[in-house]
Structure formats: structure tokens, C-alpha cells
ROSE-909190 format. One record per residue (C-alpha): residue in one letter; x, y, z. Coordinates in steps of 0.05 Angstrom, whole numbers, plus 32768, in hexadecimal, padded with zeros to 4 digits. Layout:
N
ATOM|A|X|Y|Z
...
//
This chain:
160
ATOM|X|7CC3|801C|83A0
ATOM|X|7CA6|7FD8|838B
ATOM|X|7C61|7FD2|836A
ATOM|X|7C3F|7FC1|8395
ATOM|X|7C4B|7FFD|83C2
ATOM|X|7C3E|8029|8386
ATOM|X|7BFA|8007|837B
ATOM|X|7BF2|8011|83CD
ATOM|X|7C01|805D|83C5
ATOM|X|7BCB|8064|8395
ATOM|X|7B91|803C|83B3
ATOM|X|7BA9|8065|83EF
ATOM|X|7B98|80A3|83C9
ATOM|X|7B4E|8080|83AD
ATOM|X|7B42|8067|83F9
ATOM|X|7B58|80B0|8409
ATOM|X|7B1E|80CD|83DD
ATOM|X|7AEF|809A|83EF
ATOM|X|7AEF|80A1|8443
ATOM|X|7AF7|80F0|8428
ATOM|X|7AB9|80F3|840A
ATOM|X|7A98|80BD|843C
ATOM|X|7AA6|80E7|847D
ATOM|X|7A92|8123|845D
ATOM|X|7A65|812A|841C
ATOM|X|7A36|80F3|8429
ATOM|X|7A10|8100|846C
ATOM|X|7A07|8149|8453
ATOM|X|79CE|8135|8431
ATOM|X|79AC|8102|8465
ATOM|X|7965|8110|846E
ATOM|X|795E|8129|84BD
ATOM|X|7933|80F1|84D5
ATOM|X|7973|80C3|84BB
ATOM|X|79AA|80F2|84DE
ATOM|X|7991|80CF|8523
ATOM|X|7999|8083|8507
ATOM|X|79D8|8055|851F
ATOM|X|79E7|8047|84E4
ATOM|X|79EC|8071|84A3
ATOM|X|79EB|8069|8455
ATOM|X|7A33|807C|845C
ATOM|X|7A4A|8047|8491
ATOM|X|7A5D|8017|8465
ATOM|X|7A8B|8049|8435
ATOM|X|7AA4|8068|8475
ATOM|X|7AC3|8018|848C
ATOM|X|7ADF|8008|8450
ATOM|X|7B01|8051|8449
ATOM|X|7B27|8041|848A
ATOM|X|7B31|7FF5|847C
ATOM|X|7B4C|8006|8438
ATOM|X|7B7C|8040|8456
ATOM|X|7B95|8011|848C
ATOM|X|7BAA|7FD6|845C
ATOM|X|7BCD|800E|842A
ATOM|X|7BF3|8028|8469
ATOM|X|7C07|7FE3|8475
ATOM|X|7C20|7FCA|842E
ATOM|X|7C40|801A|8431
ATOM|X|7C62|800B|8475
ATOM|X|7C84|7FC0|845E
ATOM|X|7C5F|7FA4|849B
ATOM|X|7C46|7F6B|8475
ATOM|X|7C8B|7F5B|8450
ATOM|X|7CB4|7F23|8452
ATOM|X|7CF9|7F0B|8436
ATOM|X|7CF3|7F14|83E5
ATOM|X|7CDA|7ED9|83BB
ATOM|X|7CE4|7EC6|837C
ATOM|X|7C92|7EC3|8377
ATOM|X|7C91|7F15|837B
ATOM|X|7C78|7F44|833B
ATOM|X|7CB2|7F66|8320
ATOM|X|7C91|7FA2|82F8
ATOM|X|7CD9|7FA1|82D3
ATOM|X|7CC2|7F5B|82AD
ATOM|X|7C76|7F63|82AD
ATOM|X|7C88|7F51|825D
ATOM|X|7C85|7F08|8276
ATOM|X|7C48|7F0C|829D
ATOM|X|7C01|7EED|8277
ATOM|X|7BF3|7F30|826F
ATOM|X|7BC8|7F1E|8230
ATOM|X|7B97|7EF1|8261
ATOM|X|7B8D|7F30|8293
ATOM|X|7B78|7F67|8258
ATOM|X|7B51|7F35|8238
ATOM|X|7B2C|7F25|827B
ATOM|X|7B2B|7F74|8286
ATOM|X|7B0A|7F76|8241
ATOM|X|7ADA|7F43|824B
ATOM|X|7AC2|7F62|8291
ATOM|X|7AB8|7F9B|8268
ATOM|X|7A8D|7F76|8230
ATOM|X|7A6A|7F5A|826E
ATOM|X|7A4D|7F9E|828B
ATOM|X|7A3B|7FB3|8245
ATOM|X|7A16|7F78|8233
ATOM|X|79F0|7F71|8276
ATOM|X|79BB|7F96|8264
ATOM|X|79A7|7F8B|8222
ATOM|X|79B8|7F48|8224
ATOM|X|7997|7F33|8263
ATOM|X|79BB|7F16|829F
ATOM|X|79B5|7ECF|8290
ATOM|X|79DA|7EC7|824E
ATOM|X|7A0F|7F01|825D
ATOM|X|7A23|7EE5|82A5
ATOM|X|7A2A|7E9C|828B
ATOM|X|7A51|7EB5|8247
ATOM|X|7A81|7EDC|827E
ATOM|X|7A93|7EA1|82A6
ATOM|X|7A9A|7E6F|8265
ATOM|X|7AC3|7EA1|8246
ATOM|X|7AED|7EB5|8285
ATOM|X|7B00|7E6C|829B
ATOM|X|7B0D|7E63|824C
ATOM|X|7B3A|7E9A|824F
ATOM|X|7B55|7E81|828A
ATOM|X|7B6E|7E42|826A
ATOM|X|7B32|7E09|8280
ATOM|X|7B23|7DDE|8243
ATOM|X|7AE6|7DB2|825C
ATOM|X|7AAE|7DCC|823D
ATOM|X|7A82|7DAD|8264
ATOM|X|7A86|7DB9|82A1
ATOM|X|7A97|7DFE|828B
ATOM|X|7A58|7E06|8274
ATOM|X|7A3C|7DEA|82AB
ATOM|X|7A58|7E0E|82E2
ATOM|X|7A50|7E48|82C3
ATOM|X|79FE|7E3B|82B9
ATOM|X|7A01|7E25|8306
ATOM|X|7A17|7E62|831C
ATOM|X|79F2|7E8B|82F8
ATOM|X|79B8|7E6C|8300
ATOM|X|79C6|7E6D|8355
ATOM|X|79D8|7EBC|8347
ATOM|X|799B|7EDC|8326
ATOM|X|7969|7EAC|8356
ATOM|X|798E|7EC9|838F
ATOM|X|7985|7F18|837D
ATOM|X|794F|7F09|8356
ATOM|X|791A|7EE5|8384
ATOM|X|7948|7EE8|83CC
ATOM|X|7957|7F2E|83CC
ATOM|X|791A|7F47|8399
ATOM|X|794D|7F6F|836B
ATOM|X|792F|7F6D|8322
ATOM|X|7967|7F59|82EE
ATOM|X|7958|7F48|82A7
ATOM|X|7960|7F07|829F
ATOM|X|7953|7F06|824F
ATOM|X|7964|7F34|821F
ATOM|X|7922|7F6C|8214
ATOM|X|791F|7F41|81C4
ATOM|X|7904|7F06|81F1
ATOM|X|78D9|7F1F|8222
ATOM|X|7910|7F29|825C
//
């Protein structure tokens, strides 16, 4: 079976869990003056559950497959895949949700897109930089004052 049926097989099994526990375990709870609303705390999980099973059972079935190309993963060579670049982007998302906290949102989010597109092989600095302060910035003023979720912007050391 080809990768990326085995990597359909097991997100069939998470979606599996997910709709599982969506369906079931979640309403169980609901307060009865929410039992008679349209639309539930678990109406989102209970979507994606059914979209995720239904594009597993397609990438399962071959329904999306064409003639082979050359372009395809071949799990038998991932040796000569940038490998390196995807752990070290795993590593850094990592470093990313540890930092967030104590070293506010501001700093952390614009060190995790310099670093990523360094990572990633850009070498202008400057427009790294810049981007990445752009986007951050645009970020934290849309949760922070558009939606009203509180995120540190500064580390606690500097009043954040």
C-alpha cells in the first residue's frame, strides 16, 4: 500500500475517534436550556468528523488517483527527502508553544516566522524581518482588540 494510503488509514482511525467522541461524549454534558438550541458546542467537531472520514475514504478508495508521476513520495527513498528542514521546523513549532507564554506573543511569533522562512532557505533579511513584524503585528491586533482575546504581548519581566 503506498504512503499515503497508510497515512489515510490512520487519520481514518483519529477522524474515527474524533466524530466517536463528537456524536456521543460531548452533548452528554449540555446544560438543558442548550439541548433545545440549533446549533451545539459540538457542531463544529461533529462536521469535521464526517468531512475528515469522507476525504480518508476517498484517498482509501484510489478515487482521486491518477497515472503515477515521477513527483510522488516514495517512502522507500525518504533518505533523499530535506528531511533535516521538516524536524527542524517540527522543532521550532515546538520551541514556539513553549516560548509563547513566557516570552510574550510579540517576540516569539516574529522569532517563529524569521526563523521558519530562514530555515526554509530565504536569505533577505529584510524583508524577512519585515514581514514577519507585519504579520505579527496584523495577528495580535486582530485577537487582541477585534476579537477581545487577551494574549501577552511582552514577556511578564517587561510589563506584558
Amino acid at each position: 500500500m503506498a504512503l499515503d494510503r497508510w497515512i489515510a488509514l490512520i487519520l481514518l482511525g483519529i477522524c474515527l475517534v474524533y466524530g466517536y467522541t463528537a456524536w456521543f461524549t460531548m452533548d452528554a454534558g449540555l446544560a438543558p436550556f442548550m439541548q433545545r438550541n440549533p446549533i451545539w458546542p459540538s457542531t463544529f467537531p461533529k462536521v469535521l468528523s464526517l468531512l475528515g472520514i469522507a476525504a480518508c475514504l476517498i484517498i482509501l478508495s484510489g478515487v482521486e488517483k491518477s497515472e503515477p508521476k515521477e513527483a510522488e513520495i516514495d517512502y522507500r527513498r525518504l533518505h533523499e527527502y530535506k528531511l533535516g528542514q521538516a524536524l527542524m521546523l517540527l522543532g521550532l513549532m515546538v520551541a514556539y508553544a513553549l516560548c509563547l507564554r513566557p516570552v510574550g506573543f510579540l517576540f516569539s511569533t516574529t522569532a517563529f516566522l524569521f526563523l521558519g522562512a530562514f530555515i526554509l532557505g530565504e536569505r533577505k533579511w529584510l524583508l524577512m524581518i519585515s514581514v514577519a513584524l507585519i504579520a505579527t503585528m496584523i495577528v495580535w491586533y486582530l485577537v487582541q482588540q477585534v476579537l477581545g482575546i487577551y494574549m501577552r504581548p511582552l514577556p511578564g519581566m517587561l510589563g506584558g
